[in-house]
C-alpha positions in Angstrom: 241.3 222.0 229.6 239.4 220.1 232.2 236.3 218.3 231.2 233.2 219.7 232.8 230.0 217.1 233.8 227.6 217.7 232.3 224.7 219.3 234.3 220.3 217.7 234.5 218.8 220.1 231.9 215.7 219.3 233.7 214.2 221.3 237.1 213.7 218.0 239.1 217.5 217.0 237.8 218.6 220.4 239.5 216.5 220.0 242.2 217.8 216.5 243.3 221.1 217.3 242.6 220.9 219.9 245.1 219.4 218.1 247.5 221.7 215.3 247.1 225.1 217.2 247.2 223.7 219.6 250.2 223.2 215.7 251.9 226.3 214.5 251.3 228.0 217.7 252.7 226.2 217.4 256.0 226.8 213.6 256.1 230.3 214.2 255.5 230.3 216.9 258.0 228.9 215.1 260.7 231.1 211.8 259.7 234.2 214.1 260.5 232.8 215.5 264.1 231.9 211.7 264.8 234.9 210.4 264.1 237.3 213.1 265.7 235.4 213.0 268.8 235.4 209.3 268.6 239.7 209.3 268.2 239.9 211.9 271.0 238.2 210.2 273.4 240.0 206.8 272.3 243.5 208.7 272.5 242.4 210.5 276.2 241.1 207.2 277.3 244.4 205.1 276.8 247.0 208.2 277.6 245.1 208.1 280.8 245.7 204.4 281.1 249.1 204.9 280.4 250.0 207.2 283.2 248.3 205.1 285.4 251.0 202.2 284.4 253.9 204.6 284.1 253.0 205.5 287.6 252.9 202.1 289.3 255.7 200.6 287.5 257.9 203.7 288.5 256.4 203.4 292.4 257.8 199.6 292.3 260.9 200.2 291.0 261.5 203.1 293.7 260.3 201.0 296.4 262.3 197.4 295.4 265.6 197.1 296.7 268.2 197.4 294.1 268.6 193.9 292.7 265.1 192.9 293.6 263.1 191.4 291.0 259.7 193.1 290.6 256.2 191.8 291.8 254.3 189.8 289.9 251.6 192.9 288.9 254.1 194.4 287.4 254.8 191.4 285.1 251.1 190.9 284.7 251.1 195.0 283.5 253.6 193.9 280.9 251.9 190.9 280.1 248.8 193.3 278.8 249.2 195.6 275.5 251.6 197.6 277.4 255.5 197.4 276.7 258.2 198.2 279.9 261.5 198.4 280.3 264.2 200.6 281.8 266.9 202.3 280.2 270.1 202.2 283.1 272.5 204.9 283.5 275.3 203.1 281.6 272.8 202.8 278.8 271.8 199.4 278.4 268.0 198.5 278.0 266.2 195.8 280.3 262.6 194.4 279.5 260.8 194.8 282.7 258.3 191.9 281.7 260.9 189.0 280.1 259.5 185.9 278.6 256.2 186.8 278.7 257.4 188.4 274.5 259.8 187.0 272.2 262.5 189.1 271.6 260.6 190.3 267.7 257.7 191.7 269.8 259.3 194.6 271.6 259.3 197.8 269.3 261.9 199.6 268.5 260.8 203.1 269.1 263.5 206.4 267.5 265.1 208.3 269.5 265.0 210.9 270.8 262.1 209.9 273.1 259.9 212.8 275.2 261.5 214.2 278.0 261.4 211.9 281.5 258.6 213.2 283.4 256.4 214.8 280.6 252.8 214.5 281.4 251.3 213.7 278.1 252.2 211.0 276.0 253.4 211.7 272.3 252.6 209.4 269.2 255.9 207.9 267.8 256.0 205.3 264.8 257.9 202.5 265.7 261.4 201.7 262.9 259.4 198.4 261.3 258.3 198.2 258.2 254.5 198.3 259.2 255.2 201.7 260.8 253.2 200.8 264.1 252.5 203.7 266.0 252.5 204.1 270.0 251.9 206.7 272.9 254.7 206.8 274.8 255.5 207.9 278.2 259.1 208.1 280.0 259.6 209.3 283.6 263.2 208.8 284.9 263.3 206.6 288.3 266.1 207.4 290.9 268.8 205.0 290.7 267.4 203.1 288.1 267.0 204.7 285.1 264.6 205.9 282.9 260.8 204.3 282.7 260.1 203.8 279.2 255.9 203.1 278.8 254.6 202.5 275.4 251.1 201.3 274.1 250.2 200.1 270.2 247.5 202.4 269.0 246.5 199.0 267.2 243.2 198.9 269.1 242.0 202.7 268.4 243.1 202.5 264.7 241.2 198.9 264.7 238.2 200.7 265.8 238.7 203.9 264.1 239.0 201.8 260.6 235.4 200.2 261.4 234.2 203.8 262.4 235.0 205.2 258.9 233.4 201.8 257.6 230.7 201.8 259.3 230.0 205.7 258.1 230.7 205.1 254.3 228.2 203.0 254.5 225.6 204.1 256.3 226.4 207.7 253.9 226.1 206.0 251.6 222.6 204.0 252.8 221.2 207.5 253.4 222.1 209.5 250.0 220.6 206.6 247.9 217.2 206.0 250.0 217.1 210.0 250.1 217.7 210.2 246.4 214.8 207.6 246.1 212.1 209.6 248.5 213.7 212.6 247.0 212.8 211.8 243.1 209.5 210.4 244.4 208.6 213.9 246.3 210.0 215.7 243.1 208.3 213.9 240.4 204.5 214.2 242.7 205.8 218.0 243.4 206.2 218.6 239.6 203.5 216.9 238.1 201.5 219.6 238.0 204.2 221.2 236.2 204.3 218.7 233.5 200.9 219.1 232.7 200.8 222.3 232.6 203.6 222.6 230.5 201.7 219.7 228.2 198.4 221.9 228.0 200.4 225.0 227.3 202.0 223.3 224.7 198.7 221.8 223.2 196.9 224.9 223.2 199.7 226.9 221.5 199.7 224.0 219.0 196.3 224.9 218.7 195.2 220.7 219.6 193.6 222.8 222.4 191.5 224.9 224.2 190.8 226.3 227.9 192.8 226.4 230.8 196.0 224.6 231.8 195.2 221.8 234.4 193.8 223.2 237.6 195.8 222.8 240.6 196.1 223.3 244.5 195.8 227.4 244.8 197.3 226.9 248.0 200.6 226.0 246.9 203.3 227.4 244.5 202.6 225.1 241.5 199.2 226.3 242.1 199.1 229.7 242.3 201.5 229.3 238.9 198.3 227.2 237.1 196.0 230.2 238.5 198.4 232.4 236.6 198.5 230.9 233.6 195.1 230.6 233.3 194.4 234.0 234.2 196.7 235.1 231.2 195.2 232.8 228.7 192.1 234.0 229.6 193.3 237.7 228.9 195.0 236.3 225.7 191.6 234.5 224.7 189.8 238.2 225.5 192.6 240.1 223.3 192.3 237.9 220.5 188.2 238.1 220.5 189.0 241.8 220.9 191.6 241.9 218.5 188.7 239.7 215.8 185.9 242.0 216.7 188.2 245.0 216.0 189.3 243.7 212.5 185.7 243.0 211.9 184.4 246.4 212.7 187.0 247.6 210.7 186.5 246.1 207.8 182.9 246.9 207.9 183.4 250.5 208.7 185.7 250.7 205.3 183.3 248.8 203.3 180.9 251.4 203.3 183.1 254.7 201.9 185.5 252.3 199.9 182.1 250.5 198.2 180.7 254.3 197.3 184.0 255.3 195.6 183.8 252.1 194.0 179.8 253.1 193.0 181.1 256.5 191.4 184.2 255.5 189.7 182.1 252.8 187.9 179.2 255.4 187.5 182.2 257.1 185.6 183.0 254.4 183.0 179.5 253.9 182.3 179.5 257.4 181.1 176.4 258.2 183.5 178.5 261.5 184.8 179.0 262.9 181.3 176.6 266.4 182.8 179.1 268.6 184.6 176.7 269.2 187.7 177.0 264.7 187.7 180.7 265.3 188.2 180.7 268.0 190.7 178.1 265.4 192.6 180.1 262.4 192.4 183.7 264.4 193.1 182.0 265.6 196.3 181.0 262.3 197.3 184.0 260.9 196.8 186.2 263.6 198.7 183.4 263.5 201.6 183.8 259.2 201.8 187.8 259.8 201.3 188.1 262.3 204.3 185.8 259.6 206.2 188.3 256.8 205.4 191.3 259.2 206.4 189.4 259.9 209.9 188.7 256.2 210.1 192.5 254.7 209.6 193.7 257.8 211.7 191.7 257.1 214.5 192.5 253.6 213.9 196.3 254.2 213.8 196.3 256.1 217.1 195.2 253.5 219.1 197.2 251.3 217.5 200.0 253.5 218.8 198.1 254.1 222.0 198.4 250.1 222.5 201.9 250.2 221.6 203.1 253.3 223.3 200.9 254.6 225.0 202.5 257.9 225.7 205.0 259.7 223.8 206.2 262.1 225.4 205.7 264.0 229.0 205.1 267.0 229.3 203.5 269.6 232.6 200.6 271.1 231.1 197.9 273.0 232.3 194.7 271.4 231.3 192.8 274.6 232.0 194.3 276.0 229.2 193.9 273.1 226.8 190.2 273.0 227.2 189.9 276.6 226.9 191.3 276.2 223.1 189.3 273.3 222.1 186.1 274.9 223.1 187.2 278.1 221.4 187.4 276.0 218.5 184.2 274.0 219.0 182.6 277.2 219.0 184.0 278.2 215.7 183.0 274.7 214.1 179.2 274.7 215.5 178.3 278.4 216.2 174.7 278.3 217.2 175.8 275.4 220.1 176.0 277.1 223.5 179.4 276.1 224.8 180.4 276.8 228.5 183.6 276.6 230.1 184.1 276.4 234.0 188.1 275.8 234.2 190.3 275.8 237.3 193.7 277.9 236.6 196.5 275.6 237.7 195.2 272.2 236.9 198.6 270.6 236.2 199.3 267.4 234.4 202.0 265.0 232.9 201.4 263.8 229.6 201.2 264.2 225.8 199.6 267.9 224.6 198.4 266.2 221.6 196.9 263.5 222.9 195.3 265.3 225.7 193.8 268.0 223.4 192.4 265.0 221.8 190.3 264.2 224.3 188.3 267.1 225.0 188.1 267.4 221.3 186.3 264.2 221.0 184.1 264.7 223.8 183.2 268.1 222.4 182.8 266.4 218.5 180.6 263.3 220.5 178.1 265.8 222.0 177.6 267.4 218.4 177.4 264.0 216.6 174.5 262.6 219.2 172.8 266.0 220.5 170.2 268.0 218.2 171.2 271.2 217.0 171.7 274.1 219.5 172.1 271.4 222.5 173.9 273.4 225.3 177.2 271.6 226.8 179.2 272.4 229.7 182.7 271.4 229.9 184.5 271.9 233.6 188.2 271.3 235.0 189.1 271.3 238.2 191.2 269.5 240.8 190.8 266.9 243.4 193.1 265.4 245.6 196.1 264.8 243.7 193.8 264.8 240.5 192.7 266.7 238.0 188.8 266.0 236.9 187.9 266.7 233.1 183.6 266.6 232.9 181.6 267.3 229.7 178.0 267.3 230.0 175.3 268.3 227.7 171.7 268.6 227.8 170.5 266.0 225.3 168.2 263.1 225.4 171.0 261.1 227.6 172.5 257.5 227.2 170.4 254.7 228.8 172.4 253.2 231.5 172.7 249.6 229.4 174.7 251.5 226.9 177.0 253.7 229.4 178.8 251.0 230.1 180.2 249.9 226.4 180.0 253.6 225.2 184.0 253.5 224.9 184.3 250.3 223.4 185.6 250.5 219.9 183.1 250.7 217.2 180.1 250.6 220.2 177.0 252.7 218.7 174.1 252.6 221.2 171.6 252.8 218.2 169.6 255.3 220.4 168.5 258.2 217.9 171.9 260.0 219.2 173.2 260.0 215.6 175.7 257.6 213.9 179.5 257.5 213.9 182.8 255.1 213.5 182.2 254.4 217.5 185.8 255.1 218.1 185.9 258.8 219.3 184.8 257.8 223.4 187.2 254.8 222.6 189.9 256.8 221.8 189.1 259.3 225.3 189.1 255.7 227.1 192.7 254.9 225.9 194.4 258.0 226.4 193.3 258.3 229.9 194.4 255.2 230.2 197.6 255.6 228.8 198.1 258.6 231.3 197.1 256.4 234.1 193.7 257.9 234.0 189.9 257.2 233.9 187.3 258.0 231.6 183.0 257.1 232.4 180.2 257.9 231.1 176.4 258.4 233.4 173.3 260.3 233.4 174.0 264.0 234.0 171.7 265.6 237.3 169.0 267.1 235.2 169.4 265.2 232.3 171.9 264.3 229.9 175.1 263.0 229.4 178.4 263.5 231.8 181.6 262.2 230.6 184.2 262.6 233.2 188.0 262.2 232.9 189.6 261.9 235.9 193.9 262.4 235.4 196.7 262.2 238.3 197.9 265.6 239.1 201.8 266.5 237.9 203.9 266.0 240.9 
């Protein structure tokens, strides 16, 4: 198996490695274009060269008598880079350009060469050991032979060779001062990051408090520290929530559990030796028992209700829900006038149980904090895509300080409107909420209270 490298665990590691290796393929890219463009036009430059030479040379021999040593331009031609000579119809080879080489310096080029009069040159490799290669030309002369011209590519490869030099290192110049900017930008980019991350770390340690370090808003990094500050703070709230609830708890149990306590020990003293004592203290235990099981269910369902906070779905018609638990509330409180204005067809998505819940709390809340024989009006109808649950009575009311934390858990208003648990409106609060509904509470036209539930229609 081939060993993998290993990759930077860390972001800015990543990051720069990126950056870096999307450089280098760019750099590499445009080395390439650079130096194939630079080789072409080196190659069309001396091809074009070339045929100029082939041409004159082959003019001169057609013009010279036969015998006639050539001119002395077309020694000075084959005194350049350029090599010359004619191959005669009985096949021997003449240097066109003689003493101006010694005999080593002439190549010898393989056969078979390109075909007289071809008009662009072909690359051969010369049979030495260096493997020099030349453009070669050949145009066959009339009663002289064939032209041979050939030029070393020494020149372009020479300059070619710096080319790729002079590109390694200037990639090379450019990847390690943009690796250098680039760790600089990272590490001022993520430092914001860091701290954070140190903060977050401290608080969940508990070393602690407050908000991560505040950045930029503007930018990503910022908008991340707004974030996380925003959730801490709804952590922070949950938790003082979460206290508060424990608390309120606890001192809601107190109460029945210390007067169970009171006549259990009232027991072992003896004190309830009298039957009528018993029947007394069994009452009062049953009546603070069934107000510890109301307590821990209520408590229970919104546990649930935070959890899940709905079961199941099911299309209901809330018409017909309300219609039962006021039937019911009338059988439970008989001298309360109960009305009920409800729109047939007022269709809704949720839990039947929970829902039922509901108007059976707002119906219990208006007999636990309205005098006896306190009319109440409960009405259902729809509204644009919703469905509107109200339950108003005619009681003294809830001062407007107290509406607004009438369906927080354990909130009594300490008004005169009797006492409870303060968790009934809480529990109407979250399951509206948990059906993606709303639940307030304000001063009924008139006088009174008006709790309205408001509930998205089924679809």
């Amino acid at each position: 198996m081939r060993a993998r490298l290993p990759r930077p665990r860390s972001l800015r590691g990543r990051l720069l490695l990126a950056l870096l290796a999307s450089a280098a393929l760019a750099l590499l890219v445009l080395d390439a274009v650079v130096y194939g463009a630079l080789r072409g036009y080196l190659t069309d430059r001396t091809d074009t060269t070339l045929r100029a030479v082939r041409q004159r040379v082959s003019q001169q021999l057609t013009e010279a008598p036969r015998g006639q040593a050539l001119g002395n331009d077309v020694r000075l031609l084959g005194a350049s880079e350029f090599f010359l000579r004619l191959r005669r119809p009985d096949g021997s080879v003449r240097e066109l350009a003689p003493g101006l080489r010694t005999a080593g310096d002439a190549p010898r080029l393989p056969d078979p060469l390109p075909r007289p009069g071809t008009r662009d040159p072909v690359t051969v490799r010369a049979e030495r050991d260096d493997g020099l290669e030349f453009r070669v030309l050949t145009q066959r002369v009339a009663g002289r032979g064939v032209l041979i011209a050939a030029v070393p590519l020494t020149d372009v490869r020479e300059t070619l060779r710096r080319l790729l030099v002079v590109e390694a290192v200037a990639t090379g110049g450019v990847l390690v001062l943009l690796g250098g900017a680039g760790l600089g930008v990272l590490r001022r980019g993520l430092r914001p990051l860091e701290v954070m991350a140190g903060d977050a770390d401290a608080i969940t340690a508990g070393r602690a408090g407050g908000d991560v370090a505040p950045a930029d808003e503007d930018t990503e990094v910022g908008r991340l520290g707004a974030a996380l500050n925003a959730m801490l703070a709804g952590q922070r709230a949950t938790q003082e929530r979460l206290r508060r609830f424990v608390a309120d708890a606890s001192h809601e149990l107190r109460t029945p559990v210390t007067a169970v306590l009171g006549y259990a020990d009232l027991h072992h003293q003896g004190v309830l030796d009298e039957p009528a004592h018993r029947e007394r203290a069994m009452r009062g235990i049953t009546t603070e028992a069934l107000r510890m099981q109301r307590l821990v269910d209520d408590l229970l369902l919104l546990a649930r209700l935070d959890a899940v906070p709905a079961r199941t779905h099911t299309r209901l018609d809330l018409a017909g829900t309300v219609r039962e638990a006021v039937a019911a509330g009338r059988v439970v409180a008989p001298g309360r006038p109960l009305t009920v204005d409800a729109e047939d067809g007022a269709l809704v998505d949720g839990d039947a149980e929970q829902l039922r819940r509901i108007v059976d709390n707002l119906l219990a809340n208006v007999r636990r904090h309205t005098p006896e024989g306190t009319a109440a009006h409960v009405t259902v109808r729809r509204d644009d895509g919703t469905v509107v649950l109200a339950v108003r009575d005619e009681g003294p009311g809830v001062p407007p300080a107290a509406a607004a934390r009438v369906f927080e858990r354990f909130y009594r208003a300490g008004t005169g409107r009797g006492e409870g648990t303060g968790l009934g409106l809480a529990i109407v609060a979250a399951v509206a909420e948990a059906h993606d509904g709303t639940a307030r509470c304000t001063a009924a036209p008139g006088g009174g209270a008006l709790v309205t539930v408001v509930l998205p229609a089924a679809r």
